[in-house]
N, C-alpha and C positions, 0 to 999 in steps of 0.2 A: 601615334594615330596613323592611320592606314590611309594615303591618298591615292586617287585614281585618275587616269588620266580620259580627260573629256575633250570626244571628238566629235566635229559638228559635221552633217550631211553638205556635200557640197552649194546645193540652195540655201544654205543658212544666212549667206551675206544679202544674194536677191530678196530673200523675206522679211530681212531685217532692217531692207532701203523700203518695201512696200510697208512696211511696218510706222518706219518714220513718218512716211508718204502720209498715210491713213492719219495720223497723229495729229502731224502739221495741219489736214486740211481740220480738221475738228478741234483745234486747238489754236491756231493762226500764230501759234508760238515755236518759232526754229528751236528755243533752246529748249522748251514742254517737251518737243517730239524725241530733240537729244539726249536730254535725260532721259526719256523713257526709255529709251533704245540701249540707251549706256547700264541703268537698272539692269533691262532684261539680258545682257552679255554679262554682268555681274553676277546674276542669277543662276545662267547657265553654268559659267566657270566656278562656283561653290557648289557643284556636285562633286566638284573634286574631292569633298571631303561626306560623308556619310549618305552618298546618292542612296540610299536605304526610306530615307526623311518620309519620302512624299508617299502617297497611297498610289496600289494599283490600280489600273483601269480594270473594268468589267471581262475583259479578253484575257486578262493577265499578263499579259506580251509585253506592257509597258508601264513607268509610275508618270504620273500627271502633276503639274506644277499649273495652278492658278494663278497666273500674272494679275496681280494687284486689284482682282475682281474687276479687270474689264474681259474682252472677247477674248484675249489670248492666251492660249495652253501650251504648255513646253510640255510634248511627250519625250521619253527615253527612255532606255532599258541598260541597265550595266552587261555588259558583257563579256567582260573578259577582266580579271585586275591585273592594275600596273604597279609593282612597287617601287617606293624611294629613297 
């Protein structure tokens, strides 16, 4: 199987502390918001394997991942492959 290697945008850690931020205050739970956060970096890092999965967006540019049917979307585009 073909893995790829997946690089995150420098703001990924800032969005991923307002992310928690967001969680905690709606959830009053440290470990709700951590898991979620922990999910969505599990999420990201299983492109490694068939980032093909998700559908494109309307521009083409990128595929869209629905986090768990709340507000948040993981965009990306493969760009280049890494083999291993």
């Amino acid at each position: 199987m073909q893995e790829y290697t997946v690089k995150s945008t420098p703001n990924v850690s800032v969005e991923l502390k307002e992310i928690y931020s967001s969680i905690l205050q709606l959830s009053q739970s440290p470990k709700t918001a951590q898991n979620y956060v922990e999910d969505l970096e599990q999420t990201m890092q299983a492109l490694n394997y068939f980032p093909e999965r998700y559908r494109k967006t309307p521009s083409r540019k990128y595929r869209r991942v629905n986090f768990k049917k709340i507000c948040y979307i993981l965009l990306y585009r493969k760009r280049y492959c890494t083999h291993y």
